[in-house]
Each structure stands twice: as structure tokens, then as C-alpha cells.
N, C-alpha and C positions, 0 to 999 in steps of 0.2 A: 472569360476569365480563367486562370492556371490555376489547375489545384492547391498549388502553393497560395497565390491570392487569395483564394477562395477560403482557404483555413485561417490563413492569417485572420480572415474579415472575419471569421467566427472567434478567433481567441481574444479579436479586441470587445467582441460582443458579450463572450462568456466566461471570460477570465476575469470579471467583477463580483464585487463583493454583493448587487444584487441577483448575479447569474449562480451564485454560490450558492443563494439564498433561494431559488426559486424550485427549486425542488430539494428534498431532503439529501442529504448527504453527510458522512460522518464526519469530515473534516469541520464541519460546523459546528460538531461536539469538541476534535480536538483544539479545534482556535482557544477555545474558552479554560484548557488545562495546560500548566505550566508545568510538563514536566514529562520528558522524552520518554519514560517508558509509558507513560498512560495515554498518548499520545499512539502508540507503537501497538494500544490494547484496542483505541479507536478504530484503527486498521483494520489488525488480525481480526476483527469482531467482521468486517466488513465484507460478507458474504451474504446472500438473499437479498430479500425485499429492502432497500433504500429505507422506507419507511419504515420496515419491522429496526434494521437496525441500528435508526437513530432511538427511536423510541427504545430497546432496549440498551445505548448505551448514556442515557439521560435517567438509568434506574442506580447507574453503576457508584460506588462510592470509588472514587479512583483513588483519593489518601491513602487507603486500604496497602497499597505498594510500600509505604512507609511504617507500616504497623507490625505490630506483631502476628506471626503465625496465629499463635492460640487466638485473637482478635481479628482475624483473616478469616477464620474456619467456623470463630462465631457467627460472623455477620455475614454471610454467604449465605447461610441457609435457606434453603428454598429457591436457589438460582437457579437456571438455565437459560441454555440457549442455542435452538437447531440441535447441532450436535455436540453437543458439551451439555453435560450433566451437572449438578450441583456439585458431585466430586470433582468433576475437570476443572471447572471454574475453582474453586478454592486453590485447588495445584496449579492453576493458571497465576493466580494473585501471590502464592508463596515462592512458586519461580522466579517469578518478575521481582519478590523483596530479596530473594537470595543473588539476583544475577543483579541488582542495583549497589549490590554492598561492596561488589566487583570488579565489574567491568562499564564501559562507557560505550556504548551502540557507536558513537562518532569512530573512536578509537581504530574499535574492530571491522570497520568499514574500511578504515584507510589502512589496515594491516590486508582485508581482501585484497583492494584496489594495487597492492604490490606484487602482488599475484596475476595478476592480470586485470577482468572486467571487476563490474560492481556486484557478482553473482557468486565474488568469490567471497566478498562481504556476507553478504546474508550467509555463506555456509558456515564463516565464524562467530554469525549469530546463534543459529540456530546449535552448532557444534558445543557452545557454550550452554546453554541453555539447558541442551539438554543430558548435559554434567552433573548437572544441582540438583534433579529430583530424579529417582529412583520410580517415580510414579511414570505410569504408560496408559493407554486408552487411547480406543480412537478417537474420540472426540479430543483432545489432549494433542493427536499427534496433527490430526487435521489443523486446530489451530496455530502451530507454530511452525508445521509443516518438516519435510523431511530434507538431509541435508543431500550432496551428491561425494562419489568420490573423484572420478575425473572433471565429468562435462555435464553440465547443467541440464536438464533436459523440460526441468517444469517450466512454466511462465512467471511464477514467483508474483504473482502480480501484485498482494496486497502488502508483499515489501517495500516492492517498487514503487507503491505509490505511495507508504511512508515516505520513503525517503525523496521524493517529488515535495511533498508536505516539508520537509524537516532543510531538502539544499535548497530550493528555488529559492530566489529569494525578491521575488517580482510579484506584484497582482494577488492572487488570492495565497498563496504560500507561504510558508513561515519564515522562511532563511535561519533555521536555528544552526544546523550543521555551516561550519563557516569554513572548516578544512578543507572541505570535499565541492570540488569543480562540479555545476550544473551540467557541464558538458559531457559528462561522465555517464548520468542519471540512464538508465535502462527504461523504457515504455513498461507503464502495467498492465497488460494486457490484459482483461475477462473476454469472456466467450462474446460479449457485445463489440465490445468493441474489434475484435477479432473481423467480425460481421460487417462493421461500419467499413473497412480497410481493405478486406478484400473487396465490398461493394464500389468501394471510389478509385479500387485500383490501387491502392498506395501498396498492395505485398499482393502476392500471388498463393504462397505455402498454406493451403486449405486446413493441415493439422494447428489445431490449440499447441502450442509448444515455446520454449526455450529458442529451437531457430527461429517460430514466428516470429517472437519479440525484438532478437536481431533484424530481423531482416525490413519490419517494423521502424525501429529504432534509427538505424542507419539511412535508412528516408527520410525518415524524419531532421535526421544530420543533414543531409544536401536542403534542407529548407533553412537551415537556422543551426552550424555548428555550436553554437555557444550554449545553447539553448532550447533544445529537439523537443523534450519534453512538455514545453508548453501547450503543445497541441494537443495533449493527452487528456486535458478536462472536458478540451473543447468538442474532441472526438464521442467522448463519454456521452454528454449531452445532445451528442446530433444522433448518437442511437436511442438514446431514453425516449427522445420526443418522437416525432413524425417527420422532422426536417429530411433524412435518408430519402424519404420517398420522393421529396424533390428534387434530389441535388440530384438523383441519378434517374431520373426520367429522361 
């Protein structure tokens, strides 16, 4: 069987809504909220343990986005999480009400995308974002991450995999974003998956990186232009489990 086959037969296996279901993951919190930035907080939450961060974002009140400051800073107390302190998180949720009052995540994607890739999106994410608050921390900066001037060089991953979440619009993804072409979509890359890819072969570049993710990506293109990205859950999955250790025996 062609590696290509071979993925395919996994995305029709794991691109359901029981394969979704079978081990934790945040997207299972964001299905359940109706509203792009808390959706976006699902994400950027989505580092560590699967487990630890469905369980901490099933504590979260996500309306919080729509409230007031002074009711933001109330109800926070006592937060954290990894690396975000009770202060980061509050400034995390006042950000997020100040850049909702604003701007539209769709928008400023397709103002990147004029620019060139979809990396140039996240930089008028994050560019905006961090306009609004005058607060800094590294916990703070690690969650919303830093922008670039020319050339992209991080993997961006828990962007990337919003917005997988927010254009797909097939099988477990939301199809919220309706402007912006699936074909477009960047791989999210984590250090796992990084590991599944070079193990099957599909990229060579041993750095965690911004080229990985191309170079990733554009494979993933010669399988499926329309739609590269679909492989991205499936890949996810064949590193969490054990399945790795067969495919490449």
C-alpha cells in the first residue's frame, strides 16, 4: 500500500466523530462553544497533557469574553494554568473582550493571505492583539505567541490548528470561516507529529520549524490539493497511540 493510501485509510478511520471522541482533545470543548474567539482560547490553551487540557478548559467560563473587565478580573481568581498565572489569564480574557469589540479573526486572515501564506494571517493576529494591552509576561506572551518581521520561522501550530477547526469544513471541523479556501490551510505542526513524519518519510528537515511545516504541508498538497490538511488529525493520532510502531516496522 502507498503512503498516500495508507493515510487516506487513517483519515477515513479517524476523521469521525467517534475518533474525535476516543481520546481527549480540545476541539471537543470547542465544538460545544459558539463563538470564534473562545474557540481560538480552546487552542492557544492546547499545549501539555491532552487530558490536563481538556479538564482545564471545561473549568473555563468562556461568556467571560463578552463581559465586563471589572467581571473578568472578578471571576478569574484563582486561575491558572502551566504557564499562565492568574494575572495572565485575566489579561488573556480582557484581550480577547478588547480585540472582539474590533476586529474579526476571519477578516485579518484574508488581509494575511494578501500577503502571501496563511502565516501572514496569524501575524495580523497576533500584531493586533497585542495593541490592546499594555500588559507583558511570559506566560502572556507564550500563549498568544510572538509575531515575525519578514519570514516566519516558528511552526505556529496551535494557530494552524484553529484555523483547520474553524475552514475545514468536512468530518470533525467546523467550516465556520467560509472566505478562506481549505487549500490554503498550513499543517500544525507539534513536536509529535513532527516525529510521526519524519518516521513515515513524508519530510526530511529534522528542525521543529516554520520550513518543517512547509515542507510538511506541500506533501501533504501532492496527496489531496484541495484539502492537505485533513491528514493532520489523523497523523496526530497515529502518534498518541502505538499505531507508529507498526506502520514503520
Amino acid at each position: 500500500m502507498s503512503l498516500k493510501s495508507l493515510l487516506n485509510a487513517h483519515v477515513l478511520d479517524k476523521n469521525t466523530i467517534n475518533g474525535l471522541f476516543s481520546y481527549a482533545d480540545p476541539l471537543q470543548i470547542a465544538r460545544e462553544i459558539d463563538d470564534d474567539l473562545a474557540r481560538m482560547v480552546c487552542a492557544l490553551f492546547a499545549y501539555g497533557n491532552a487530558r490536563q487540557i481538556v479538564k482545564f478548559l471545561k473549568t473555563l467560563d468562556f461568556s467571560l469574553i463578552n463581559s465586563s473587565e471589572e467581571n473578568i478580573t472578578k471571576s478569574l481568581k484563582g486561575y491558572k494554568y502551566r504557564f499562565q498565572n492568574e494575572t495572565d489569564i485575566k489579561n488573556i480574557f480582557i484581550t480577547l473582550r478588547r480585540f472582539k469589540l474590533e476586529y474579526s479573526i476571519e477578516e485579518l486572515i484574508l488581509k494575511g493571505l494578501e500577503k502571501g501564506g496563511i502565516e501572514h494571517g496569524i501575524n495580523e493576529i497576533i500584531s493586533k492583539i497585542l495593541s490592546l494591552n499594555n500588559y507583558m509576561s511570559s506566560g502572556y506572551e507564550f500563549f498568544f505567541g510572538r509575531g515575525f518581521d519578514e519570514f516566519a520561522t516558528s511552526p505556529y501550530k496551535r494557530y494552524n490548528m484553529y484555523f483547520r477547526w474553524m475552514v475545514r469544513d468536512t468530518d470533525i471541523d467546523l467550516g465556520v470561516f467560509k472566505k478562506i479556501d481549505k487549500s490554503r490551510l498550513l499543517m500544525p505542526l507539534d513536536v509529535h507529529t513532527h516525529r510521526v513524519s519524519l518516521k513515515l518519510g513524508l519530510i526530511k528537515r529534522k528542525s521543529y520549524d516554520f520550513k518543517a511545516v512547509m515542507e510538511l504541508t506541500n506533501k501533504l498538497r501532492s496527496f489531496d490539493p484541495l484539502d492537505p490538511i485533513k491528514y493532520d488529525f489523523a497523523l496526530y493520532r497515529i502518534g498518541q497511540s502505538k499505531e507508529l510502531e507498526f506502520m514503520t516496522r
